[in-house]
C-alpha positions in Angstrom: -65.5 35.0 24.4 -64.4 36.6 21.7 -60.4 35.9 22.7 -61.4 32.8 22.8 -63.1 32.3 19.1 -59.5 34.3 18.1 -57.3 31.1 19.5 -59.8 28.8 18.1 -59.7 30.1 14.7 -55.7 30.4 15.2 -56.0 26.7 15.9 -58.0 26.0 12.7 -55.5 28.0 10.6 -52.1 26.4 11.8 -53.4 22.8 11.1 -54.8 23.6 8.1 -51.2 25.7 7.1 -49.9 22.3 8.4 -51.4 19.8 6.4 -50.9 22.0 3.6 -47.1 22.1 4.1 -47.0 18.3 4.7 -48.4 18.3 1.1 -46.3 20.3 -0.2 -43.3 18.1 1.0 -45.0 14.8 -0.9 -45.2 16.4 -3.9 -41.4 18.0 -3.7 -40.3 14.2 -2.6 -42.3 12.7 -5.6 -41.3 15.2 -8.4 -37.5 14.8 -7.3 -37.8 10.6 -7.4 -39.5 11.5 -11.2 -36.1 12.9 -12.2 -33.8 11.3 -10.6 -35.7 8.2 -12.1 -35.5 9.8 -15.4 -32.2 10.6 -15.4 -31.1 7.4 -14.4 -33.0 6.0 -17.7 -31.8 8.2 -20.0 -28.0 7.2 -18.4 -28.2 3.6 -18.7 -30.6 3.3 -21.4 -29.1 2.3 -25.0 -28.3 5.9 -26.8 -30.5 6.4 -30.1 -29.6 8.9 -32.5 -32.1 9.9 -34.7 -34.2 6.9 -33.9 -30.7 4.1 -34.2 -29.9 2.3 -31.4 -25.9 2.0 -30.9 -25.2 -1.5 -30.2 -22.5 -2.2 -27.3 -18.9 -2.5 -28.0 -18.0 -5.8 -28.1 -14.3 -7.5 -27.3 -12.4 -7.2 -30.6 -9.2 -10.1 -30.9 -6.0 -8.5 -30.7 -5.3 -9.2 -34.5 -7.3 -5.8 -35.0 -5.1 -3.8 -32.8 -2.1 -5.0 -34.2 -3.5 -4.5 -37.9 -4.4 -0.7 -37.0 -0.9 -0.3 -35.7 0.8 -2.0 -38.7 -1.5 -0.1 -41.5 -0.5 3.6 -39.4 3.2 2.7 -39.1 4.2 5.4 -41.7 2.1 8.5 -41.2 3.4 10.2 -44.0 0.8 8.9 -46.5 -1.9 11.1 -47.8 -4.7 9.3 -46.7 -4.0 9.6 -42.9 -3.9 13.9 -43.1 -6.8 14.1 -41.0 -5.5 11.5 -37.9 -2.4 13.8 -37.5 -4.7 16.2 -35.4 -5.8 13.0 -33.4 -2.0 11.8 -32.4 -1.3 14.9 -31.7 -3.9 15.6 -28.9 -3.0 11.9 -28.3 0.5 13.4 -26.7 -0.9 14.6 -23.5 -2.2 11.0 -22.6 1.5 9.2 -23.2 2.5 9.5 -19.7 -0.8 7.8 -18.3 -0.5 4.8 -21.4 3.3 4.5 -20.0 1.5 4.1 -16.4 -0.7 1.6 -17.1 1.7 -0.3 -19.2 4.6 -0.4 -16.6 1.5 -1.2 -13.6 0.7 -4.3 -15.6 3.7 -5.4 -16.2 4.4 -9.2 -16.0 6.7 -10.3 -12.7 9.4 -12.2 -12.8 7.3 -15.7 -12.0 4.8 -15.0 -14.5 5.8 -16.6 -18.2 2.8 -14.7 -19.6 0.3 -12.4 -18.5 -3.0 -11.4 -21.2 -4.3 -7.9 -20.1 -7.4 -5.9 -21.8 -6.8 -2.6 -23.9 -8.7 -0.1 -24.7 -7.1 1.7 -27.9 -8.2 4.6 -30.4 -9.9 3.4 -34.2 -7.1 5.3 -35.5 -4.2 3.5 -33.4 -3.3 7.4 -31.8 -2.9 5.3 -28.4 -3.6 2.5 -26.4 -4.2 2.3 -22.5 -3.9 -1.5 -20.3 -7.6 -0.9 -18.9 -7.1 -3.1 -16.1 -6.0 -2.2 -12.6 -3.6 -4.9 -10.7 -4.7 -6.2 -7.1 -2.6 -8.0 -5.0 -2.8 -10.4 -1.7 -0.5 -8.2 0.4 0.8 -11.3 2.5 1.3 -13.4 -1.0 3.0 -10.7 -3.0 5.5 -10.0 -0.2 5.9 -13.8 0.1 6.5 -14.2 -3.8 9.3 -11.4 -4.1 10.7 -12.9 -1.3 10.8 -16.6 -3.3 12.4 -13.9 -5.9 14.6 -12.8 -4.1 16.4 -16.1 -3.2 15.8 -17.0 -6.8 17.9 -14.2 -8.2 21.1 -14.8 -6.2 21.0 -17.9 -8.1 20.2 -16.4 -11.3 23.5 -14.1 -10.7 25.2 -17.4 -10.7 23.8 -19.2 -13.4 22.6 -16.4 -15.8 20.0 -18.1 -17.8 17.1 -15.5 -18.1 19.0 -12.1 -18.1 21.4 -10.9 -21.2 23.1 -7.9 -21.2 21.6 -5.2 -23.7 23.0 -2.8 -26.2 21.8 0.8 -25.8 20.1 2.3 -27.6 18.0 -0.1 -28.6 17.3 1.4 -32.0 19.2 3.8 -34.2 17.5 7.3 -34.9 16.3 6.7 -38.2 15.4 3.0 -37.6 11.5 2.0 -37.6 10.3 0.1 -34.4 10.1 -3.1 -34.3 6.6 -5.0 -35.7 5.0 -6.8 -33.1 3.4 -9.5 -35.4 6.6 -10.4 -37.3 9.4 -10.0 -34.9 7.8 -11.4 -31.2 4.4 -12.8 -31.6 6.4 -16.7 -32.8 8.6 -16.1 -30.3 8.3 -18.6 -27.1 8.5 -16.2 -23.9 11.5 -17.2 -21.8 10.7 -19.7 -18.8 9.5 -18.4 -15.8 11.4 -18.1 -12.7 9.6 -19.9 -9.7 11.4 -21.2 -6.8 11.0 -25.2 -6.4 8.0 -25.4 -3.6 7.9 -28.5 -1.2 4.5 -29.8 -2.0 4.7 -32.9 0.2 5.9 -31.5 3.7 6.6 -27.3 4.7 4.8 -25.5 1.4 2.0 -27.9 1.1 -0.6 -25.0 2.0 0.5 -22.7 -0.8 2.4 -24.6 -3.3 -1.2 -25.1 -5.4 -2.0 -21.7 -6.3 1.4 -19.4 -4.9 2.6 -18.7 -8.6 -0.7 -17.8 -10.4 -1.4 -13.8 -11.6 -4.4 -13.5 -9.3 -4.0 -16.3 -6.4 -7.3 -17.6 -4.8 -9.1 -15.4 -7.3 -12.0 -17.9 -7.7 -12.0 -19.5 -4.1 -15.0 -17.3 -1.8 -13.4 -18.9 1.0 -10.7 -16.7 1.0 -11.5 -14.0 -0.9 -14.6 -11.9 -1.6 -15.0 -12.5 -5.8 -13.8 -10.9 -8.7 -12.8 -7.5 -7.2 -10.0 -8.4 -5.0 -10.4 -6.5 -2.3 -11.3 -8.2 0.6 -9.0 -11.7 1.6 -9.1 -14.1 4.4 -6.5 -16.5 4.8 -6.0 -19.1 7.7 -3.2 -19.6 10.0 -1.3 -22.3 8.0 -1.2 -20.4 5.0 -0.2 -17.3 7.2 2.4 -19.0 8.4 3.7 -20.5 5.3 3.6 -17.3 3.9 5.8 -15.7 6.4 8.3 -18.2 6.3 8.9 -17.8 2.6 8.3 -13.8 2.8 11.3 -13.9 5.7 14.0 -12.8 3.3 12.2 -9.3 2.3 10.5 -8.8 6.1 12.6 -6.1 8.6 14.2 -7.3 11.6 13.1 -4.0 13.3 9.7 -4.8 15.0 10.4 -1.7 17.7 8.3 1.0 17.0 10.7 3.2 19.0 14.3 2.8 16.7 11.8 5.0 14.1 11.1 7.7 17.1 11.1 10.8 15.3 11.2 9.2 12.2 7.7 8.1 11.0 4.7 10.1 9.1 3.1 12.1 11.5 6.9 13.8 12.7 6.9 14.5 8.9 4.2 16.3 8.9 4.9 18.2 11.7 8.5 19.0 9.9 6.4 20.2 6.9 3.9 22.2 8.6 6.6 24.0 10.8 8.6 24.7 7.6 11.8 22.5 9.1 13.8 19.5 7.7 14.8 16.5 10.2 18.5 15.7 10.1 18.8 13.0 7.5 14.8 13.1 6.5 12.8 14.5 3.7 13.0 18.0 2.8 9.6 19.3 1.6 8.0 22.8 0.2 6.8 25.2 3.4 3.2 24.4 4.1 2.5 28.1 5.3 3.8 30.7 3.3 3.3 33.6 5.2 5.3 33.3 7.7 7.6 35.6 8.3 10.4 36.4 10.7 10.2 40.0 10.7 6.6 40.2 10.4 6.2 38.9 13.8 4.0 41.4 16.2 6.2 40.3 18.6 9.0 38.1 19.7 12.0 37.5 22.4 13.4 40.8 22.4 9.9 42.8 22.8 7.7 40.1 24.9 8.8 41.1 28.8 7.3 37.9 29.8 8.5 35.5 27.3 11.9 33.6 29.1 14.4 34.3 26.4 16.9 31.6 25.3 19.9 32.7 23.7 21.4 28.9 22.6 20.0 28.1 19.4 16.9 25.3 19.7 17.8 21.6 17.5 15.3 20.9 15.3 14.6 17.2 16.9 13.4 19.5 19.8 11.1 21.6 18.3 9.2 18.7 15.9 9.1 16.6 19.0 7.5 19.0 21.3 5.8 21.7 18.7 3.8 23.6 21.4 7.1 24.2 23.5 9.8 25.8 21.1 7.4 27.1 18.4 6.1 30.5 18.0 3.0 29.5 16.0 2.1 25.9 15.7 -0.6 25.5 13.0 -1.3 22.0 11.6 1.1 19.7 13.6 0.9 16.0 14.6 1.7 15.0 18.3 3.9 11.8 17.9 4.2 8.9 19.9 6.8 10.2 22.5 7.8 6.1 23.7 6.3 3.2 23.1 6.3 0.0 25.4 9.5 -2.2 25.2 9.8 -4.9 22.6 10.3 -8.5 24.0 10.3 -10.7 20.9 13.1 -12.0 19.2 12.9 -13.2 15.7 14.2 -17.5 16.3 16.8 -18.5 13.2 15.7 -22.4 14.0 12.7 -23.0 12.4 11.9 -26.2 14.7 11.6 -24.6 18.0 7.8 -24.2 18.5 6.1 -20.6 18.4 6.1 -19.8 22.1 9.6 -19.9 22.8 11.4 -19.1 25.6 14.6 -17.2 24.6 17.5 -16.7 26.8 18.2 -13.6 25.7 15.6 -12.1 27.9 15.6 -12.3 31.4 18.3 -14.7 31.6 18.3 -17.4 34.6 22.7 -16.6 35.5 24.4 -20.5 35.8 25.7 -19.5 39.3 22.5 -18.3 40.7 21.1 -21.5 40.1 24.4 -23.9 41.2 24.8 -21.7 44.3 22.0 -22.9 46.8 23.1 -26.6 45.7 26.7 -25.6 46.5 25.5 -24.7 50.0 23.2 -27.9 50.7 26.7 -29.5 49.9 28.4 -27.4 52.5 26.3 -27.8 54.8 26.3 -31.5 54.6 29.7 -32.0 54.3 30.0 -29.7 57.9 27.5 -31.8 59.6 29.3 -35.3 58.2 32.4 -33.3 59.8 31.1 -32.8 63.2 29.6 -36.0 63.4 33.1 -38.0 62.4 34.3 -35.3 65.2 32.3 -36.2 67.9 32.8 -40.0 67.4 36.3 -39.2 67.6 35.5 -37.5 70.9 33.8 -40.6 72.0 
C-alpha cells in the first residue's frame, strides 16, 4: 500500500512539473515574439532625435550633383579644410565607385542609359546604386547582332575615333561635366537592321531596349529581373541571331579533363594541368619528406620507378595519390554526340544529316544491279531455248 501511494504521488508530481514546464515554454515563446516585435519597430520606424522626426531622403535632380562637384573642383580653398579628412577616407572606396561605374556602363546599342547615384553632401564620392540584370538568351543574342555589326563598323568607321593618350596633361583640370558634354548629342546607336515583317518579327519590338520585357509578367516575374520565361519562337529567334557568339563544340567530352571539377582536383592536389590554370596549393602542409612513409619503406606498396603524368593522377586521384583530401571525381566519358549544327537555315529542325550513319550509293544500287542480272539471264535462256526449239 504504501509503494503504491509512492507512485501515485510520483504521478501527481511529474504532471504537475509538466504543466509547469509547458508554461514555462509559453512565456519564453511570448517574451522572445515581444522583442523581436520591438526590435523590428524600432528598425523600420522613422528615427527621432531628441523628439524630431528625420524625414526620408528624397530623389534630388542631377543638377545638385553636378553643382557639388563644380563648387569642390579646387580643394585648395579655405572653406573646404574640414572635407579634406572626408576625401581622404573617401580613397579606400575608389575601386568599388570604378566597379559600379564600369558595371553600368552603356552597350554599344544603347544611345543613352539614366542610372541612380548615391553620392556624399560634400562630393568626396559617388557610387552607380543600381545593379544590371540581364535575359541570358537576349544578351548573348544582342552581342551577337554586335558582333556582325562591328565588322561593318571596321569598314565604315562612323562611331569609333582614334584617341590621343593621355587624355589630359598633368597639371590640366578635368573636364566640367555641365559645360563640356551635357549639350552634346550622344553618338547614334549601333543596332543591327531587324526584319520586322518575316524572320525577327518575335523580337524586333523590344530586342534593343536596356531592360527587355521588363514590364511584360508574361515573360518575366516584375521589377527584379530574376526569373524569365520565354516561348519557343522567341527562343528560336534568339538563337539564330546569337549564332555568331555560340561554340560549335556541343561534346562534353573535347573538354575531358578540362572543366571545373578537374580544377579543383588540380588545386586540391597541389598540381597544374598541362596548358591549364595554375593556382596557390590548397593544403599547405604537405610535405615530401614529412611523409611517415612512402615507396622505399612501405613492403607492400608496388613501387613504380617511371615518373606518373599529371593527366593520370587528376583523372584517377585515389589511384596515383598518396593522400587525396578534397578532390572532385570527373566525368570519365560521356555518351557520343550525334547533332550536327545545319548551315541552311531552311531545312526543318529534325533533319536527317548524311554525315551520320551514311546509307553508301552502291549498297543501295547493288540489289537493283542484280534484279537486272537476273532478268537479263532468264531473257537469255529463254531466247536459248527457243533457239533450241
Amino acid at each position: 500500500i504504501g509503494l503504491l501511494h509512492l507512485l501515485l504521488l510520483s504521478h501527481h508530481i511529474m504532471t504537475a512539473t509538466m504543466d509547469v514546464d509547458s508554461d514555462d515554454d509559453d512565456e519564453i515563446i511570448a517574451e522572445r515574439a515581444r522583442k523581436w516585435q520591438n526590435l523590428n519597430a524600432k528598425r523600420y520606424s522613422d528615427k527621432r532625435k531628441f523628439g524630431y522626426t528625420e524625414p526620408e531622403k528624397e530623389q534630388m535632380p542631377p543638377e545638385h550633383v553636378r553643382k557639388i562637384l563644380k563648387d569642390h573642383g579646387d580643394m585648395s580653398s579655405r572653406k573646404f579644410r574640414s572635407d579634406k579628412r572626408v576625401y581622404l577616407g573617401a580613397l579606400k572606396f575608389i575601386p568599388h565607385a570604378v566597379y559600379k561605374l564600369l558595371e553600368n556602363m552603356p552597350m554599344p546599342w544603347e544611345q543613352v542609359r539614366h542610372c541612380e547615384v548615391i553620392y556624399h553632401i560634400t562630393g568626396a564620392i559617388t557610387f552607380v546604386n543600381e545593379t544590371p540584370r540581364v535575359i541570358e538568351p537576349i544578351y548573348i543574342a544582342q552581342w551577337g547582332t554586335m558582333w556582325i555589326a562591328m565588322r561593318r563598323e571596321k569598314r565604315d568607321r562612323r562611331h569609333f575615333k582614334r584617341m590621343r593618350f593621355p587624355p589630359f596633361d598633368d597639371e590640366e583640370p578635368p573636364l566640367d561635366y555641365q559645360d563640356n558634354l551635357l549639350d552634346v548629342d550622344p553618338l547614334e546607336a549601333i543596332n543591327l537592321e531587324l526584319d520586322e515583317d518575316d524572320e525577327d518579327r518575335h523580337v524586333c519590338e523590344w530586342f534593343y531596349d536596356q531592360k527587355p520585357l521588363r514590364w511584360d509578367l508574361d515573360f518575366v516575374n516584375g521589377s527584379s529581373y530574376k526569373k524569365w520565361r520565354l516561348p519557343l519562337p522567341e527562343m528560336a529567334t534568339l538563337y539564330r541571331l546569337a549564332g555568331q557568339l555560340l561554340s560549335d563544340l556541343t561534346d562534353k567530352n573535347y573538354f575531358y579533363l578540362f572543366d571545373h571539377k578537374s580544377f579543383f582536383t588540380a588545386k586540391a592536389l597541389g598540381m597544374a594541368i598541362p596548358g591549364g590554370p595554375k593556382f596557390e596549393p590548397l593544403f599547405k602542409d604537405s610535405d615530401a619528406a614529412d611523409e611517415d612513409w612512402n615507396e622505399f619503406n612501405d613492403i607492400n606498396k608496388l613501387i613504380i620507378r617511371s615518373a606518373i603524368r599529371t593527366e593520370y593522377k587528376v583523372a584517377f586521384p585515389y589511384l596515383y595519390n598518396n593522400r587525396p583530401r578534397r578532390v572532385d571525381l570527373a566525368t570519365y566519358h560521356s555518351p557520343m554526340v550525334m547533332y550536327i549544327k545545319t548551315e541552311d537555315p531552311d531545312l526543318p529542325a529534325y533533319y536527317f544529316d548524311p554525315l551520320i550513319h551514311p546509307i553508301a550509293f552502291y549498297k543501295s544500287s547493288s540489289s537493283e544491279k542484280k534484279k537486272e542480272e537476273e532478268e537479263e539471264e532468264e531473257s537469255g535462256c529463254q531466247k536459248w531455248r527457243k533457239r533450241r526449239r
